[in-house]
C-alpha positions in Angstrom: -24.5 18.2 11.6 -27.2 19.6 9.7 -30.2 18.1 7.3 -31.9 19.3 4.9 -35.7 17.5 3.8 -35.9 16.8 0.3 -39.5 16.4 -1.7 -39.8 13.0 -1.0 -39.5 13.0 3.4 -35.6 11.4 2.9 -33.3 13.7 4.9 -29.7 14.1 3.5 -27.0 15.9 4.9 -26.1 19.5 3.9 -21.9 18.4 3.6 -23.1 15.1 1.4 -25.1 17.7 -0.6 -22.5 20.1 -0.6 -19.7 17.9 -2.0 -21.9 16.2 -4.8 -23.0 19.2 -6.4 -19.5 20.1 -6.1 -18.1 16.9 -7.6 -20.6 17.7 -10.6 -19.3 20.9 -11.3 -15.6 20.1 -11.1 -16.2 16.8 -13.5 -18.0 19.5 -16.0 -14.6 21.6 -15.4 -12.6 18.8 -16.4 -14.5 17.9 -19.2 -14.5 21.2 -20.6 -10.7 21.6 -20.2 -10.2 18.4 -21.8 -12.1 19.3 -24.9 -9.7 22.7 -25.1 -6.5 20.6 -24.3 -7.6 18.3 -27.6 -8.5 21.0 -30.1 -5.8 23.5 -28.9 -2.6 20.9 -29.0 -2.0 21.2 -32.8 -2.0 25.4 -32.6 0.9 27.3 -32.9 1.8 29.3 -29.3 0.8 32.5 -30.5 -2.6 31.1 -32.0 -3.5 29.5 -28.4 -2.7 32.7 -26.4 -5.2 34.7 -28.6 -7.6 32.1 -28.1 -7.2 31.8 -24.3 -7.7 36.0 -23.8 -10.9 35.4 -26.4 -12.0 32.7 -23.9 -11.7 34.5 -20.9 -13.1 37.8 -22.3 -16.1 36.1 -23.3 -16.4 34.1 -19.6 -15.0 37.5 -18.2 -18.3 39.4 -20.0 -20.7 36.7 -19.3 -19.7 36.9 -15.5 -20.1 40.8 -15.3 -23.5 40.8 -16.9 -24.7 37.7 -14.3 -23.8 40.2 -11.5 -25.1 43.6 -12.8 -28.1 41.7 -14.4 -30.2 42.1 -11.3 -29.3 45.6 -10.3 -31.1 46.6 -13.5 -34.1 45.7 -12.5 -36.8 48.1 -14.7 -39.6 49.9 -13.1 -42.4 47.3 -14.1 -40.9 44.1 -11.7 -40.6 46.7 -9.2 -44.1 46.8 -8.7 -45.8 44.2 -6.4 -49.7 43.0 -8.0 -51.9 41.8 -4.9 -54.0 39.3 -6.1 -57.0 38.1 -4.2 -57.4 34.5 -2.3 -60.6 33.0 -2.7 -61.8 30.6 0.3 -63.2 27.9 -0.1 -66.8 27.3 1.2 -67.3 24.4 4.1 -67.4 21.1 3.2 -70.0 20.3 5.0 -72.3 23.4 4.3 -71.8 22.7 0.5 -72.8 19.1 0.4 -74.4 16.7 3.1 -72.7 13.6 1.0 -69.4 13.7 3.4 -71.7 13.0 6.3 -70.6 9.8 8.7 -74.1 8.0 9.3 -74.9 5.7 12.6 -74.4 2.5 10.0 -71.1 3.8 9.6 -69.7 4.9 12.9 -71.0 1.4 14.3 -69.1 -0.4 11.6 -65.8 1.5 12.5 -66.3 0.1 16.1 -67.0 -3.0 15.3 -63.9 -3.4 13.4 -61.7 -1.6 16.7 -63.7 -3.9 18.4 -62.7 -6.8 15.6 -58.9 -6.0 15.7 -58.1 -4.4 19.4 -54.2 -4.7 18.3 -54.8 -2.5 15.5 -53.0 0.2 17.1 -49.8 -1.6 17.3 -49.9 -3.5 13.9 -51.8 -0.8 11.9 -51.7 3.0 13.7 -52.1 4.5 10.0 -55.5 3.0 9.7 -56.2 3.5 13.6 -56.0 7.1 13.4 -58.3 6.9 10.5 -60.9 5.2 12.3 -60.6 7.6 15.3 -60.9 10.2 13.0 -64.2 8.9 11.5 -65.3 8.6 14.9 -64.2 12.4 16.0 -66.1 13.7 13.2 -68.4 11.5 13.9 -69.0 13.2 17.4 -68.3 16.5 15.9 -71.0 16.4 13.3 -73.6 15.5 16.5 -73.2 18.6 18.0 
């Protein structure tokens, strides 16, 4: 069965998804027919058959225009406008203040040293420290 990610990381699955937006639609549908059934049961027959055509020629319109909408595209959205990316400058070229010094790198052992199960009870904040430490080395060379 398929997933699909949503914003937050949660995975749901594409028939869940499928059959609640369609639940929401059909409770609009039912909605909307109830409102009609209410204001059209007092009508005379011939009064509720002009208003059903009126109905579906306005829906009837509105659906024709959705499709050819798009194929009327004008001349200007046609035309693609290439913008320029600017990159960004080093971090470390730019300003010397993201440094790691020796006082720090030693700390960062000291606590590995401190906690040696921090892998196991913490690996979010172990793979911090080791990436301290590879910049560390990094910024030696």
């Amino acid at each position: 069965m398929k997933t699909i990610k949503i914003k937050n990381g949660k995975q749901m699955q594409v028939d869940k998804a499928a059959k609640t937006i369609a639940s929401g639609i059909m409770k609009v549908q039912n909605r909307f027919a109830i409102i009609l059934q209410r204001t059209t049961t007092k009508w005379r027959q011939k009064h509720q058959w002009i208003f059903l055509y009126t109905l579906c020629s306005v829906f009837g319109i509105l659906s024709i225009l959705a499709i050819i909408q798009p194929f009327k595209a004008g001349e200007t959205d046609k035309i693609i406008v290439i913008k320029s990316i600017m990159v960004p400058k080093s971090i470390y070229k730019e300003n010397r203040a993201f440094l790691i010094t020796e006082k720090e790198f030693r700390e960062v052992q000291e606590y590995k040293d401190k906690y040696p199960d921090l892998k196991k009870t913490s690996p979010g904040l172990y793979d911090s420290l080791c990436l301290i430490e590879e910049n560390y080395y990094s910024q030696q060379k």
